[in-house]
C-alpha angles and dihedrals in degrees: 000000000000114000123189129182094229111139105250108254110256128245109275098030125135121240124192132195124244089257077067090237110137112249103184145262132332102230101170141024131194149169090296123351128042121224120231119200113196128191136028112229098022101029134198127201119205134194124213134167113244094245090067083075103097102174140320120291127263106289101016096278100118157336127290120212129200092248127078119237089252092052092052087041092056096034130092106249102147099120135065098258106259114250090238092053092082 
């Protein structure tokens, strides 16, 4: 299993795809994975592990994560990564 030393992200940050395109909020973090939630009226909750995250975002507003926003858009990120999966 990797470990890394990075501070978990905390809950209301940004995160934005590496296409830089904003996907939403993190509303959850847990052991391994963070939870976004995207969209105010009709709303979409994702699920990545935390090792997706690759740096903060230009200017300090958020996180970046190694997917696009399409990618996470047209993936199947509906549950919480198994711990096993890494």
């Amino acid at each position: 299993m990797q470990t890394t030393n990075m501070t978990p992200p905390e809950i209301g940050t940004h995160v934005f795809g590496s296409d830089g395109e904003e996907i939403g909020k993190i509303t959850d973090v847990g052991p391994d994975y963070f939870q976004i939630k995207k969209g105010t009226f009709r709303t979409t909750e994702f699920y990545l592990p935390l090792t997706a995250i690759t740096g903060t975002a230009l200017g300090g507003d958020g996180v970046t994560i190694e997917q696009t926003k399409d990618e996470v858009d047209s993936g199947d990120f509906s549950q919480p990564p198994s711990p096993e999966a890494g």
